[in-house]
LONU-926385 format. One record per residue (C-alpha): residue in one letter; x, y, z. Coordinates in steps of 0.25 Angstrom, whole numbers, plus 5000, padded with zeros to 4 digits. Last residue first. Layout:
residues N
aXYZ
...
***
This chain:
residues 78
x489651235013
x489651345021
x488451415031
x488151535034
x487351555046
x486351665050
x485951725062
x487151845061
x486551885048
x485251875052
x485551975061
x486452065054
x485052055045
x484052095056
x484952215061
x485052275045
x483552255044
x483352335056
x484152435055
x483652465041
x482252475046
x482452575057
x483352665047
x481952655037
x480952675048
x482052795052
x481952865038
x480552845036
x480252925049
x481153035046
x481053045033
x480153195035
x480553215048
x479853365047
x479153415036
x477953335039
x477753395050
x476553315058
x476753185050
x478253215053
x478053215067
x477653095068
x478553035058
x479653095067
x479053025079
x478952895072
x480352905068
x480952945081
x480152835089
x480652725078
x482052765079
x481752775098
x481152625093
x482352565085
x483352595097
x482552545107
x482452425099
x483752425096
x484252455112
x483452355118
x483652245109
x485252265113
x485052265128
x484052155126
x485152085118
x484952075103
x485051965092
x483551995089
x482951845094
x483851895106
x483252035106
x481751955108
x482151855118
x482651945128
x481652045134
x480551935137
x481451835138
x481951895152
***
């Protein structure tokens, strides 16, 4: 059981929840390698498209690491 909960933990997740991220980042990834692909073939078709979901991809990302280390830290007063 480890195996499948030790790694969303150390994200702040729930399998549940890890489950529906990464799934959710992968079919984004998917979409936009296939656009690119088909864009190398028709280069007048999906022109951003792959650029545009790397840089949504990576917007999400840092946003969810900084909430996160905004709820890990501590303030503290003197």
């Amino acid at each position: 059981m480890k195996l499948f909960t030790q790694h969303p933990a150390s994200v702040g997740e729930s399998y549940t929840e890890h489950l529906g991220v990464a799934s959710h980042f992968g079919l984004r990834m998917i979409g936009g390698g296939v656009a690119a692909l088909i864009h190398g073939v028709l280069p007048f078709l999906f022109t951003t498209t792959g650029s545009r979901t790397i840089t949504a991809l990576h917007a999400e990302i840092v946003a969810k690491r900084a909430h996160e280390t905004e709820q890990r830290s501590v303030e503290f007063v003197i």
